[in-house]
C-alpha positions as a printed NumPy array, in Angstrom:
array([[  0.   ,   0.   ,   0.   ],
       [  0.993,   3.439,  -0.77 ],
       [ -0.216,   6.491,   0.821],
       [  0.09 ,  10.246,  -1.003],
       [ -0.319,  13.439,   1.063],
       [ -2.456,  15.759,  -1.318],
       [ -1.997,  19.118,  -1.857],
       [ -4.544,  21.483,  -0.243],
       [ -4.097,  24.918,  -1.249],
       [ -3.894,  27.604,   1.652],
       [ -3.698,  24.268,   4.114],
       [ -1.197,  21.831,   3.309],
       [  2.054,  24.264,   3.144],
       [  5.193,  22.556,   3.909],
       [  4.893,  23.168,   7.355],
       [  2.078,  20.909,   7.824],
       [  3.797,  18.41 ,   5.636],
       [  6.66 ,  18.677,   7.709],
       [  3.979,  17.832,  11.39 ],
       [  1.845,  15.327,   9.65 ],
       [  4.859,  13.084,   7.712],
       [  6.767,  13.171,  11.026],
       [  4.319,  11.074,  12.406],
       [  4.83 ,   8.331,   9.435],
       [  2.795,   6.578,   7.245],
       [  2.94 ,   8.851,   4.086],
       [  5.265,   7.728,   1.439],
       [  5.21 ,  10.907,  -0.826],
       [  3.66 ,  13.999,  -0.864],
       [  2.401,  16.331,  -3.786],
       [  3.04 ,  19.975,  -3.141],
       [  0.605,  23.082,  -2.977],
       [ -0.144,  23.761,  -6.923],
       [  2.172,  26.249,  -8.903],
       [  0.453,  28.612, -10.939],
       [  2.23 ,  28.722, -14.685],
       [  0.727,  31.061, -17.193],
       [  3.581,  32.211, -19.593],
       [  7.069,  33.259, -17.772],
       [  9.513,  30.404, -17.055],
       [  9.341,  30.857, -13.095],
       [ 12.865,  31.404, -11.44 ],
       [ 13.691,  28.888,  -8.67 ],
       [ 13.169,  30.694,  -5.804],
       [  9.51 ,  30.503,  -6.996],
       [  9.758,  26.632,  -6.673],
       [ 11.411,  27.146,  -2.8  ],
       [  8.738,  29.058,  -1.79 ],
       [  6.084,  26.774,  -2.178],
       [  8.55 ,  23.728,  -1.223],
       [ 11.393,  24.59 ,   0.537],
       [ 12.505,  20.663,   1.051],
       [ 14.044,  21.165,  -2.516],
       [ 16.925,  22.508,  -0.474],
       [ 16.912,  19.055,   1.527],
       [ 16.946,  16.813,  -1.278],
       [ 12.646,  17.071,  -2.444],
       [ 12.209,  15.325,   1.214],
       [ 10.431,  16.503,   4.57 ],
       [ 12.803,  16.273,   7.419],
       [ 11.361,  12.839,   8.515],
       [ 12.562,  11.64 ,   4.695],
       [  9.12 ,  11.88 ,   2.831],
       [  9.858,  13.165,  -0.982],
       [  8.311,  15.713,  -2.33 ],
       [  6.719,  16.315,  -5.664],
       [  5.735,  19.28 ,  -7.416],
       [  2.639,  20.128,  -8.276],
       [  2.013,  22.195, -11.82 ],
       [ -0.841,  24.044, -13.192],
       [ -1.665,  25.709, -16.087],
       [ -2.971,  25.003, -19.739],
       [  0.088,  26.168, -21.949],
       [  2.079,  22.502, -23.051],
       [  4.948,  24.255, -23.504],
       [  4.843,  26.85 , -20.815],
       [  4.131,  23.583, -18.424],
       [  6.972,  21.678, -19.769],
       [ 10.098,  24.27 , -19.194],
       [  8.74 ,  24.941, -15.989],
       [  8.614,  21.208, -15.672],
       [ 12.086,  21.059, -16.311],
       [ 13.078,  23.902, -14.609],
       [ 11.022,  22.343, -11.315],
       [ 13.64 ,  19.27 , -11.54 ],
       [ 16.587,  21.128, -12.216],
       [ 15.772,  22.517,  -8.67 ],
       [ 15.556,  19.145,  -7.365],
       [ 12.211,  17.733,  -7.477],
       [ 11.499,  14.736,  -6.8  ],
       [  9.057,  13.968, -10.354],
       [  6.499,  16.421, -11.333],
       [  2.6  ,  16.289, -10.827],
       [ -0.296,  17.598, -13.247],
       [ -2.99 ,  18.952, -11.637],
       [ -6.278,  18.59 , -13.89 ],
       [ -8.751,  18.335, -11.099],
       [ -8.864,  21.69 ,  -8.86 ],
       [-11.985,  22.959,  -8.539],
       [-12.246,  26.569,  -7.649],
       [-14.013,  28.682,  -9.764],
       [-11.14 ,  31.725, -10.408],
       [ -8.604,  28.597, -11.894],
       [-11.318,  27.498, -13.783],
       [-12.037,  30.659, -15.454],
       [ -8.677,  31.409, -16.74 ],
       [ -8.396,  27.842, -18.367],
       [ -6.838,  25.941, -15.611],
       [ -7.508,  23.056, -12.93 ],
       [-10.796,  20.969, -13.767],
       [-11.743,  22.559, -16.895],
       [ -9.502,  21.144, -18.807],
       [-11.63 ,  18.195, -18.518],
       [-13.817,  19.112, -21.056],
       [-11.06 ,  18.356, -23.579],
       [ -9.274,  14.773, -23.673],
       [ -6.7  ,  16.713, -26.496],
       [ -5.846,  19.386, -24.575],
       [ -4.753,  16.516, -21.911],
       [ -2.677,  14.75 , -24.363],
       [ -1.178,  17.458, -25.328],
       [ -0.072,  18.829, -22.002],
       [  0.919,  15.774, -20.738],
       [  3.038,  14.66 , -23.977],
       [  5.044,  18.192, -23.918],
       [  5.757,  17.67 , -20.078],
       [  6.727,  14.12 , -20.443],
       [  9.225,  14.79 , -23.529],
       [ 10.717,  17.512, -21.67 ],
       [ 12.038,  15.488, -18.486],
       [ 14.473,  13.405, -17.622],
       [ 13.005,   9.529, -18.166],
       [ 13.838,   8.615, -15.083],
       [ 11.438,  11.466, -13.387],
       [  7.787,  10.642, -12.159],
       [  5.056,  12.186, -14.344],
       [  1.871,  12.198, -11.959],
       [ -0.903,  13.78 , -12.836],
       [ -4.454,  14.461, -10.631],
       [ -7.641,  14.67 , -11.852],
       [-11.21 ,  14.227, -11.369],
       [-14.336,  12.009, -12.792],
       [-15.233,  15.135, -15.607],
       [-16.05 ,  18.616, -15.429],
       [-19.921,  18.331, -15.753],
       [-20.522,  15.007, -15.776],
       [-18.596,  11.492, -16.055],
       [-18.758,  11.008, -19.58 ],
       [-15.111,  11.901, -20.681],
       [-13.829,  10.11 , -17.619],
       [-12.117,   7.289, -18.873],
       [-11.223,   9.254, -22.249],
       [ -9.524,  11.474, -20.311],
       [ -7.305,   8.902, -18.475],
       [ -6.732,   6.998, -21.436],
       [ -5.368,  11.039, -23.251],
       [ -3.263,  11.542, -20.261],
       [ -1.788,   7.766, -19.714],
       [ -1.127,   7.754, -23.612],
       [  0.321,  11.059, -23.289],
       [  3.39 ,   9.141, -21.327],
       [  2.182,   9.812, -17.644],
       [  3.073,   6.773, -15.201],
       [  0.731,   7.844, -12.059],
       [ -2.933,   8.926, -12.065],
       [ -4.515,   9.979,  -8.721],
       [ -8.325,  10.352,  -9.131],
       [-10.997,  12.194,  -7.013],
       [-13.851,  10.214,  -6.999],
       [-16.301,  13.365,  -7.896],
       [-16.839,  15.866, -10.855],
       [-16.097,  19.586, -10.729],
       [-19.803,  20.162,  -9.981],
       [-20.051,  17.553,  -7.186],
       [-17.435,  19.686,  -5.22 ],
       [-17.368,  17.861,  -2.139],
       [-20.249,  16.586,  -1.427],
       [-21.074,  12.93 ,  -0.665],
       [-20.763,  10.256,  -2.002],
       [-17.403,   9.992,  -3.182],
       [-17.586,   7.241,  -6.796],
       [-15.417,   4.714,  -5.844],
       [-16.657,   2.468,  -8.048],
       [-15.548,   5.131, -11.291],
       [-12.005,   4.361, -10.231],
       [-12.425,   1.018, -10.774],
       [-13.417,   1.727, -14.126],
       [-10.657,   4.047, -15.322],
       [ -8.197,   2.023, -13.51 ],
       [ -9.286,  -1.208, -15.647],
       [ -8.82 ,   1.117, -18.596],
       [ -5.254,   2.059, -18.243],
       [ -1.958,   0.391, -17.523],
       [ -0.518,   2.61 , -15.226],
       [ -0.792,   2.836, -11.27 ],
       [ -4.112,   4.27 , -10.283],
       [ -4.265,   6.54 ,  -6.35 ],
       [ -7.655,   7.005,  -5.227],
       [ -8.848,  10.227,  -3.515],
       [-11.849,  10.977,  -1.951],
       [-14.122,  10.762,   1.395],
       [-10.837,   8.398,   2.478],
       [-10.984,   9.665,   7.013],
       [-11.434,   6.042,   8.287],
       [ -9.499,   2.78 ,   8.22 ],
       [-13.235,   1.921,   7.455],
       [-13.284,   4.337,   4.47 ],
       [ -9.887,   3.123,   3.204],
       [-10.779,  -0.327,   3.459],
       [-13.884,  -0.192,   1.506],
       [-12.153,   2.461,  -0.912],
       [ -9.381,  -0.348,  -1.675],
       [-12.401,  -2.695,  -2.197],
       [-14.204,  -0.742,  -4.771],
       [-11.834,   0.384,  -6.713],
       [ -9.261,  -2.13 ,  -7.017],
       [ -6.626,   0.264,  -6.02 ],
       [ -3.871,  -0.161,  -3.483],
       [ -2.445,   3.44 ,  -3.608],
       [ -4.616,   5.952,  -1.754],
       [ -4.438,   9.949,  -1.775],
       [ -5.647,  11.846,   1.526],
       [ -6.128,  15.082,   2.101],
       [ -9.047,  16.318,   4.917],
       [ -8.975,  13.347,   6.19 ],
       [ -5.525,  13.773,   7.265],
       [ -6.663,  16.783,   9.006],
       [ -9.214,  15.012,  10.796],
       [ -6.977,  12.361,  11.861],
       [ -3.342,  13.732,  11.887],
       [ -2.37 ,   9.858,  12.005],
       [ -4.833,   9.054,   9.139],
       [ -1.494,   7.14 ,   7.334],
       [ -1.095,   5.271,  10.312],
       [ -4.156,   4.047,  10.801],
       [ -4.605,   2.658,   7.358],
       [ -1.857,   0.652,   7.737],
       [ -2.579,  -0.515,  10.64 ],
       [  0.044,   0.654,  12.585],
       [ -1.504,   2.884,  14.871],
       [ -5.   ,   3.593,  16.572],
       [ -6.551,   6.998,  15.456],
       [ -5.236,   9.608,  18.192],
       [ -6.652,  10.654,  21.521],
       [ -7.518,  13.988,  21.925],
       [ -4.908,  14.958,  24.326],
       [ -2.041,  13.326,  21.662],
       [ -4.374,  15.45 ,  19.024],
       [ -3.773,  18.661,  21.217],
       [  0.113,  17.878,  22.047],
       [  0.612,  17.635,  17.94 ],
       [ -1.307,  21.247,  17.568],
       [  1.047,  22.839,  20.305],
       [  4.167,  20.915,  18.237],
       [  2.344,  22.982,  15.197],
       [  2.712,  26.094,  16.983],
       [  6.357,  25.683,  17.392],
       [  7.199,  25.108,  13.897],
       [  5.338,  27.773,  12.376],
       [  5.714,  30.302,  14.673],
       [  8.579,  32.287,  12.969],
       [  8.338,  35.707,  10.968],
       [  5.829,  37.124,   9.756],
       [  3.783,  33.783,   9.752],
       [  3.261,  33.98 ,  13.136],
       [ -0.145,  36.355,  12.859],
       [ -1.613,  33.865,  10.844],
       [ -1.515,  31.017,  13.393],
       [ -4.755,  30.816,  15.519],
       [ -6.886,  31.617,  12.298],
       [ -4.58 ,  28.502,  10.97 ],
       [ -5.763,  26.539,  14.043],
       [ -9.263,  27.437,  13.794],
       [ -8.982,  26.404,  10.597],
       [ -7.709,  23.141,  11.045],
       [ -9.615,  22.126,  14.307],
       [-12.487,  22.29 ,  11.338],
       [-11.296,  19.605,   9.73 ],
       [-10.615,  17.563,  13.248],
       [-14.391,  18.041,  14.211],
       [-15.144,  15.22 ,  11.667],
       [-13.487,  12.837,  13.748],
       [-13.4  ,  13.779,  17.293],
       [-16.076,  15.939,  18.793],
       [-13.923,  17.501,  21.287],
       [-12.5  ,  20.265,  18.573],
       [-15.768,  21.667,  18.005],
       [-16.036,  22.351,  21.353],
       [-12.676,  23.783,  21.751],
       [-13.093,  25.486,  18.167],
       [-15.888,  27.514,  20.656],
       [-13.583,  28.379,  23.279],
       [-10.814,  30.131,  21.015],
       [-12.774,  31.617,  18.995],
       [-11.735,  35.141,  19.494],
       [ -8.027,  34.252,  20.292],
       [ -5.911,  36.916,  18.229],
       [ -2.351,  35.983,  19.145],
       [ -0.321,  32.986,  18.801],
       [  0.791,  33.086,  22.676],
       [ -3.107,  33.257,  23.416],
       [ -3.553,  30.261,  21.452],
       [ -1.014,  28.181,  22.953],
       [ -1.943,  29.101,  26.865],
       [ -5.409,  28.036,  25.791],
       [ -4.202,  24.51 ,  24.166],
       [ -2.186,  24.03 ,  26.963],
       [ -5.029,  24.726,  29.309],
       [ -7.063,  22.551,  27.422],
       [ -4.425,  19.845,  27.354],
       [ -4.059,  19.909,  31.043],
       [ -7.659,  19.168,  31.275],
       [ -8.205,  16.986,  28.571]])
């Protein structure tokens, strides 16, 4: 089994990476997406969103790194492609799948599901400019719309010369809501020969489990549900039980110590809030706290009132 870290834009900065891979389980994660549009992007463009270039395209606990492209220029993609593993990435992914509505108006993300040509294309120019030996990934999800292109899409970007796919099990216009389509992976993964990562409504060893089972895939992509349970990795392999509270608290206040540096640090409790909204999926006790700190301003505020809570939990 292989597990993939996804990228969450605004969430999963390399920070978070750094928290959530030190607690193992995750065998590779994909990078926050980097916008191309025309310019060949200079390196420090690349550090920014992934400083662990500068320790080899790995975390500190030895998880690589990919990055994560997006765009809808082939051969804008591909030199920035290039250029990404000159800096030392480790492979480079395609993203084809995000949903928000300001990349989808200027051509990028999801959209391009509506053409299986345009996916060739991109995916052919990236390939042909990397080194062979480098990962192409790319992410995507069930259509645009509606399903129908969904396997003529793989099919574009696996003939193309991609070797990954990760799929989210919904359509642009499903968002996030439930019920994640499983069973569509199954059916684009029986279309292609390459390795198939599923992605979608994955915050259980339950979920994974019956994921694995439906689609026939062994590789699994999670994202909120790492948020929810910060040992999500763990769990699915069966290493570790999901995380008590108080070990769910002692990992936020471990948070706080990482990020709390520059001009970051004014962004922390609104980065806690926002997390302990992804945690009250899975344990009930963050909603309540989410209550209490509500109008916490400052980091030190924040971590007197974790502390407090620890103490008490």
């Amino acid at each position: 089994m292989k597990v993939t870290l996804a990228p969450m834009e605004g969430v999963m900065d390399h920070h978070m990476r750094q928290l959530l891979t030190s607690i193992g389980g995750i065998d590779l994660c994909v990078a926050e997406f980097i916008r191309v549009i025309e310019l060949k992007l200079p390196a420090k463009v690349f550090r920014r969103i992934s400083p662990e270039l500068d320790n080899g395209s790995k975390t500190l606990s030895g998880t690589p790194v990919r990055i994560q492209l997006l765009g809808q220029n082939p051969q804008c993609l591909a030199e920035n492609a290039n250029r990404a593993i000159q800096v030392g990435s480790d492979g480079i992914d395609l993203n084809f799948g995000c949903p928000a509505k300001a990349v989808n108006k200027s051509k990028g993300g999801a959209v391009l599901l509506k053409c299986p040509e345009t996916l060739y294309n991109i995916v052919k120019e990236v390939r042909d400019a990397m080194p062979t030996h480098q990962l192409l990934s790319a992410k995507i999800r069930l259509g645009y719309e509606d399903k129908s292109l969904a396997i003529e899409n793989a099919q574009a970007i696996t003939e193309a010369g991609a070797n990954e796919l990760a799929v989210h099990a919904r359509t642009k216009e499903e968002g996030y809501k439930p019920p994640a389509h499983w069973h569509w992976i199954a059916k684009i993964r029986e279309a292609i020969n390459i390795p198939v990562t599923a992605n979608g409504d994955i915050f259980s060893l339950d979920d994974a489990k019956r994921c694995m089972e439906i689609s026939g895939c062994d590789r699994l992509m999670i994202g909120r549900g790492s948020l929810a349970m910060p040992n999500l990795a763990q769990v699915i392999k069966e290493v570790e039980a999901p995380y008590t509270w108080p070990q769910t608290l002692d990992l936020m206040i471990e948070y706080l110590y990482i990020q709390t540096y520059g001009d970051k640090e004014k962004y922390l409790p609104n980065r806690i809030k926002q997390w302990l909204t992804f945690m009250r999926l899975q344990q009930p006790q963050a909603l309540v706290f989410l209550h209490k700190i509500r109008k916490i301003k400052t980091t030190q505020e924040m971590l007197d009132a974790i502390r407090h809570e620890r103490l008490h939990a």
